[in-house]
LUMBA-996165 format. One record per residue (C-alpha): residue in one letter; x, y, z; residue number from 1. Coordinates in steps of 0.1 Angstrom, whole numbers. Layout:
N
(pt "A",(X,Y,Z),NUM)
...
***
This chain:
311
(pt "X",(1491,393,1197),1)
(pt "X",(1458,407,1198),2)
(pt "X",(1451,387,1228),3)
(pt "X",(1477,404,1245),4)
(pt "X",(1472,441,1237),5)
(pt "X",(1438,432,1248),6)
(pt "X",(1450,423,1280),7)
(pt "X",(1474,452,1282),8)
(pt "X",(1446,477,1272),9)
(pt "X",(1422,459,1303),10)
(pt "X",(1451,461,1321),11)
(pt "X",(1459,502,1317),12)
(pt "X",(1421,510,1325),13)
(pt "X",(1419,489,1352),14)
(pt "X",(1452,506,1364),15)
(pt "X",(1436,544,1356),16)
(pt "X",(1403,533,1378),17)
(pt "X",(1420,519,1408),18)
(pt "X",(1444,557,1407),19)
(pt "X",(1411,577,1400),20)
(pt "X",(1392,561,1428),21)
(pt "X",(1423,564,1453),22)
(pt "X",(1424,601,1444),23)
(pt "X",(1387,602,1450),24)
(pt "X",(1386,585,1482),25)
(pt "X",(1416,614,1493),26)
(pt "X",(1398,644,1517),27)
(pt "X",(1407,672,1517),28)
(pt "X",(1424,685,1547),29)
(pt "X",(1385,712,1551),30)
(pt "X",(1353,698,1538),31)
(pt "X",(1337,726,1520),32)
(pt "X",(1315,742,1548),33)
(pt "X",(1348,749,1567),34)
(pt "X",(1361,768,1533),35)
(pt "X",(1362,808,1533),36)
(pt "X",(1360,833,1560),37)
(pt "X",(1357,831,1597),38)
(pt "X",(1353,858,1619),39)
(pt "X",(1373,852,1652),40)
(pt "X",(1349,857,1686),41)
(pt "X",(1382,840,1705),42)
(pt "X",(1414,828,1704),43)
(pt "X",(1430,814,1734),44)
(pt "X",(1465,805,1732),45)
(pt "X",(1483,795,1768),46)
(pt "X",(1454,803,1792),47)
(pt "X",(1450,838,1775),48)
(pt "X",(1426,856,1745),49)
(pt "X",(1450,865,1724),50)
(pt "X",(1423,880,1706),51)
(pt "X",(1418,910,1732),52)
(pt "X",(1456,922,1723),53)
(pt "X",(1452,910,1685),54)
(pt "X",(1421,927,1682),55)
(pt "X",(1383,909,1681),56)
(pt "X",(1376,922,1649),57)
(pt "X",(1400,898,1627),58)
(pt "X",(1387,870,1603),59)
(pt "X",(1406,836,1592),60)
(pt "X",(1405,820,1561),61)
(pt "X",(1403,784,1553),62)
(pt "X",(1413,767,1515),63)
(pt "X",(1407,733,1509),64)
(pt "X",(1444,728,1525),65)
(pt "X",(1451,758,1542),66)
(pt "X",(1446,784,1570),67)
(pt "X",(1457,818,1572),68)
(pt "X",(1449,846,1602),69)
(pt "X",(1467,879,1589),70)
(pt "X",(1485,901,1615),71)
(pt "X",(1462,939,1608),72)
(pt "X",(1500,950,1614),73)
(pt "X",(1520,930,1594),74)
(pt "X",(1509,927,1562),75)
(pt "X",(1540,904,1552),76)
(pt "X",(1541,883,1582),77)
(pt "X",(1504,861,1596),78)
(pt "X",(1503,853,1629),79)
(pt "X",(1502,819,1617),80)
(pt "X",(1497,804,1582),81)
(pt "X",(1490,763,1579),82)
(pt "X",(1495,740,1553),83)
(pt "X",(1473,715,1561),84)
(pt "X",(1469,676,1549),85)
(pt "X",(1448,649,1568),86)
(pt "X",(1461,628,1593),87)
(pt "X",(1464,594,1591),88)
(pt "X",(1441,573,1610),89)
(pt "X",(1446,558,1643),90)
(pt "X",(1442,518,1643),91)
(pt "X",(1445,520,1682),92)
(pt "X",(1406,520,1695),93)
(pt "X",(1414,530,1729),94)
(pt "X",(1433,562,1710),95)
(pt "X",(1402,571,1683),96)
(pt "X",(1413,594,1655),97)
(pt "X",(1394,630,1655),98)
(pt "X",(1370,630,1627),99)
(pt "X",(1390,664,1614),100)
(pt "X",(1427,654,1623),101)
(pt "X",(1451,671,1602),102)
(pt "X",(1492,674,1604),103)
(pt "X",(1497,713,1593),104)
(pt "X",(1529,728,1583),105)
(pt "X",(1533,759,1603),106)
(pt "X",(1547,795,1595),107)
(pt "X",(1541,829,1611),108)
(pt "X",(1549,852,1642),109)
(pt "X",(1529,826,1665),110)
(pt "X",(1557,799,1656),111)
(pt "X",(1588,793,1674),112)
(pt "X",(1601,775,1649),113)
(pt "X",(1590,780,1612),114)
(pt "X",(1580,750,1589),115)
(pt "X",(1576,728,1618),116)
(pt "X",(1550,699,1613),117)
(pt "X",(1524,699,1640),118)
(pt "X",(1486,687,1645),119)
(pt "X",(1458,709,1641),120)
(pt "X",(1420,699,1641),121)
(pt "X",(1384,715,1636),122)
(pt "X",(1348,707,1637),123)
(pt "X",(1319,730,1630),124)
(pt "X",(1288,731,1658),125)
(pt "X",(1258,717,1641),126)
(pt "X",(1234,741,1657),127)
(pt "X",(1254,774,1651),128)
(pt "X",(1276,770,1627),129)
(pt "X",(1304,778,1646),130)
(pt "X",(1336,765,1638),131)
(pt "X",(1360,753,1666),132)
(pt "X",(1402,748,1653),133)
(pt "X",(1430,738,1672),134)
(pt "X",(1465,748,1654),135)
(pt "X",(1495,737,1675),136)
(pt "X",(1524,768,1663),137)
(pt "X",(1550,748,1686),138)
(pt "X",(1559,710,1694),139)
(pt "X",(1534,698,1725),140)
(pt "X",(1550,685,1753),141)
(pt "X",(1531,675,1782),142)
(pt "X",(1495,665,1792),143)
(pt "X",(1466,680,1776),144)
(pt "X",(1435,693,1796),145)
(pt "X",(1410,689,1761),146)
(pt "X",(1413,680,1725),147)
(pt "X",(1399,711,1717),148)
(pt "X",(1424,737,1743),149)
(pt "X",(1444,773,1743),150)
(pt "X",(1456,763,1779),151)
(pt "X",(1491,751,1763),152)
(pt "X",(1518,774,1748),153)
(pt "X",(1520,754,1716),154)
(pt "X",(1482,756,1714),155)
(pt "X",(1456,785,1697),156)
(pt "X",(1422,774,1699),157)
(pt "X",(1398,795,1674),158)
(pt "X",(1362,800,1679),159)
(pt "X",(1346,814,1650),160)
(pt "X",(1310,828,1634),161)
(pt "X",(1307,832,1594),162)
(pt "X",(1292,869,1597),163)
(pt "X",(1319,897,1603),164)
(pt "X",(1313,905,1645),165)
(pt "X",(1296,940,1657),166)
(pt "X",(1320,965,1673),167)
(pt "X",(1315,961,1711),168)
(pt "X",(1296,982,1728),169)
(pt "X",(1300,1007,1758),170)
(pt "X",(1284,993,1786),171)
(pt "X",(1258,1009,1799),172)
(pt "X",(1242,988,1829),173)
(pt "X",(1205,1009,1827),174)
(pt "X",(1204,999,1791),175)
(pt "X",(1221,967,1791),176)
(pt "X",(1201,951,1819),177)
(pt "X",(1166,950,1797),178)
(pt "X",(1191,936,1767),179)
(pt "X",(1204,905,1789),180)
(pt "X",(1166,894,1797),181)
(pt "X",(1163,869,1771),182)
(pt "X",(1175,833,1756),183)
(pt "X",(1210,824,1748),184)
(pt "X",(1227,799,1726),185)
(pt "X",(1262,792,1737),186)
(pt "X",(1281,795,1711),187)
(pt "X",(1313,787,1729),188)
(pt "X",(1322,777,1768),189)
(pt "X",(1359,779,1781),190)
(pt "X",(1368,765,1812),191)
(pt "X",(1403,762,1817),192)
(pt "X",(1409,774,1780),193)
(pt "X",(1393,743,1771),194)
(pt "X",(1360,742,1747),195)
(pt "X",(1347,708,1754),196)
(pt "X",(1320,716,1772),197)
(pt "X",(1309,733,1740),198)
(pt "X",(1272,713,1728),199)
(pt "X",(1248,714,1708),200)
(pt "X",(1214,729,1719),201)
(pt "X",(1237,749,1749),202)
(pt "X",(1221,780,1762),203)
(pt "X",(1215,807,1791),204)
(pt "X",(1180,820,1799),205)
(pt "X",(1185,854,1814),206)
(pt "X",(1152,865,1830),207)
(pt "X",(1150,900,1851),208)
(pt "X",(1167,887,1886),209)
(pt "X",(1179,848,1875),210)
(pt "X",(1195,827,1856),211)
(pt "X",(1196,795,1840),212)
(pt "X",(1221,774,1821),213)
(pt "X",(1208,740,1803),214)
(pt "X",(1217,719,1776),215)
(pt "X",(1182,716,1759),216)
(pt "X",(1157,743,1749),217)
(pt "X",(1134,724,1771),218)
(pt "X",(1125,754,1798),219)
(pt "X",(1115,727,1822),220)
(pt "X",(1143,705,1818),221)
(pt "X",(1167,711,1851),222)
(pt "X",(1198,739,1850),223)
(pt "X",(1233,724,1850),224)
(pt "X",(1239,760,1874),225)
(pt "X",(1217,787,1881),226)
(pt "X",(1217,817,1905),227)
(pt "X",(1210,851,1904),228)
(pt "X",(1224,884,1883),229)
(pt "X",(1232,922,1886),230)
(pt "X",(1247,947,1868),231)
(pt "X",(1272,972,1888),232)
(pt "X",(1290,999,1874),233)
(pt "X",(1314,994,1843),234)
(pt "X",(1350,985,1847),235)
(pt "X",(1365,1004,1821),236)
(pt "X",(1353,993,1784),237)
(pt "X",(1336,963,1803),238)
(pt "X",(1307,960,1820),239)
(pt "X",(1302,947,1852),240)
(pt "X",(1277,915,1867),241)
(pt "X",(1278,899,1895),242)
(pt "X",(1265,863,1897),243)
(pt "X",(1253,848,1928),244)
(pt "X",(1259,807,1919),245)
(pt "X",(1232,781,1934),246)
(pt "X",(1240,755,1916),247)
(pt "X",(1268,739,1893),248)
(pt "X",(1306,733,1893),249)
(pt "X",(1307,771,1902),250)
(pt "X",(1290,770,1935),251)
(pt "X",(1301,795,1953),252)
(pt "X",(1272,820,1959),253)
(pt "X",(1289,857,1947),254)
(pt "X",(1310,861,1920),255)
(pt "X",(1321,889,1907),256)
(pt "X",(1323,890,1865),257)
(pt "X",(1325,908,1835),258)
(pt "X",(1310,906,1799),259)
(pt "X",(1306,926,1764),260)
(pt "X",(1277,932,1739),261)
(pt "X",(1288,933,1704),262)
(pt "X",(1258,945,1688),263)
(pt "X",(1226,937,1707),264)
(pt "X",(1227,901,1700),265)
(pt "X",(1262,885,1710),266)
(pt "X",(1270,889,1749),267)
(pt "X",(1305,872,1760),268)
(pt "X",(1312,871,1796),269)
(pt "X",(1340,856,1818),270)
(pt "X",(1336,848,1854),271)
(pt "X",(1360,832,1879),272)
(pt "X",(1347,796,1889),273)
(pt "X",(1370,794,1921),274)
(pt "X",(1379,819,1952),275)
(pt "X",(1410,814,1974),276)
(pt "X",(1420,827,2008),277)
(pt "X",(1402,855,2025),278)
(pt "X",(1379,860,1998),279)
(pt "X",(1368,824,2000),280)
(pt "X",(1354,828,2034),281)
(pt "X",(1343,866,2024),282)
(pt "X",(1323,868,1991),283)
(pt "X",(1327,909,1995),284)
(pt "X",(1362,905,1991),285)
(pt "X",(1359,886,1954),286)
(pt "X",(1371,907,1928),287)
(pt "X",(1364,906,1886),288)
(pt "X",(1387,890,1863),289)
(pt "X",(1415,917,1850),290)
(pt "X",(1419,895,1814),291)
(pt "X",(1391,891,1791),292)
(pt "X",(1393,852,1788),293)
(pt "X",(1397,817,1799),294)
(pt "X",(1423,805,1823),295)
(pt "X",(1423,778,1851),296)
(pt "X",(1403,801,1871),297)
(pt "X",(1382,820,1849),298)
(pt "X",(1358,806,1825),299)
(pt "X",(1343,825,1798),300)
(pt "X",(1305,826,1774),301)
(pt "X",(1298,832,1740),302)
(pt "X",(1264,839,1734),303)
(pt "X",(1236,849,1706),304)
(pt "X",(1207,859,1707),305)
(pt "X",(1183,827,1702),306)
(pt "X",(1160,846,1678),307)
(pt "X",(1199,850,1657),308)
(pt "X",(1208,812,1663),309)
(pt "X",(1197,779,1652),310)
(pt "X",(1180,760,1673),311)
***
């Protein structure tokens, strides 16, 4: 008899250790740097910034399971709210699981369809601390251009910074000119809405004529593009620059672009990366973008200040 109570008491603790290990070995859906609140610098959500009709100055919040980005004018109703649990993990090697995958259960204005269970992923850059999510708010269907991309309808892709962002400033070309002359770490690069060109140790050099785009600190390492810069007068609440392309997937020699300072140490800019027609042929016919943000022919820079960023 004692034998077996001795066996059933083994038994029970051994049972107890293999259930607390399982529940130890279970992630939660965000690590703990990902936890709290993220200040949105963009949101693209089918080839648009949602964020310039949303407002810049909006924040998200991550739980250990959740994320939630309010709507400043709906206080009962996010944009979109996620209940979020990790995925499981893909066996297939030519199909690698993301290192974040997660399946979220969706609510909010963003969402077609309410309590639907979609994918949504997110990494933080190592050199920034800038957080990169993906929530789908509707079923995908189709081909994607990035695992990290706001070119889809059923995709938002956030880009985010821990410290709240600077109200943007009116442009002012005299004064903004001696402000671009510096270093810049890219904190995020769109093209086509997509982010994946997004790396560490990515930056701009701006001196008083040029410019440089590398991915190394390394100021003799070679440009992945280059060219030349000027400011022209503002459009509107944005300021005007026009880059003149030597080098790099945008080789096109002028192209006409616009950008924002928030503060004196984040600059974001969008510039179109192709020319059709006429103004092909004619560079003075190029025109600046009208939206604020990435599409398939605009692509768009988030930059600090290097003496703000990790390096």
């Amino acid at each position: 008899m004692r034998i077996r109570l001795a066996f059933g008491v083994l038994f029970y603790v051994n049972l107890l250790l293999s259930a607390f290990a399982a529940a130890q070995e279970i992630k939660p859906a965000f690590a703990k740097e990902a936890q709290g609140d993220w200040y949105v610098l963009a949101a693209h959500q089918h080839n648009k910034n949602i964020t310039v009709d949303k407002g810049t100055v909006s924040k998200i919040t991550i739980t250990a399971d959740s994320v939630l980005w309010p709507n400043p004018e709906k206080a009962d109703t996010p944009l979109v709210s996620a209940k979020c649990v990790r995925a499981s993990v893909s066996t297939d090697p030519k199909k690698p699981s993301d290192p974040n995958e997660l399946v979220s259960t969706v609510v909010g204005s963003l969402c077609p369809k309410q309590n639907a269970q979609l994918a949504a992923r997110w990494r933080i850059t190592p050199d920034n601390d800038v957080l990169l999510l993906l929530v789908e708010v509707a079923e995908y269907k189709g081909n994607r251009n990035g695992t990290y991309s706001g070119a889809a309808p059923s995709d938002v892709i956030f880009i985010c910074q821990r410290n709240p962002l600077p109200a943007a400033t009116k442009p002012d070309p005299v004064a903004d000119a001696k402000r671009f002359v510096s270093t810049w770490a890219v904190l995020g690069e769109l093209d086509d809405a997509n982010s994946a060109r997004t790396r560490p140790q990515g930056n701009v050099e701006f001196t008083s004529s040029d410019f440089y785009k590398r991915g190394t600190y390394k100021a003799d390492a070679k440009p992945g593009m280059d060219g030349t810069w000027k400011l022209v007068a503002a459009q509107g609440d944005r300021g005007r620059i026009d880059f003149g392309f030597r080098s790099g997937i945008e080789f096109q020699g002028r192209s006409p672009s616009l950008y924002t300072f928030h503060g004196d140490d984040l600059l974001m800019i969008v510039y179109p990366e192709a020319e059709k027609g006429e103004a092909l042929k004619n560079p003075e016919l190029r025109q600046p973008p009208t939206h604020f943000g990435s599409d398939g022919s605009r692509n768009m820079w988030i930059l600090r200040r290097v003496t703000e960023a990790k390096k």
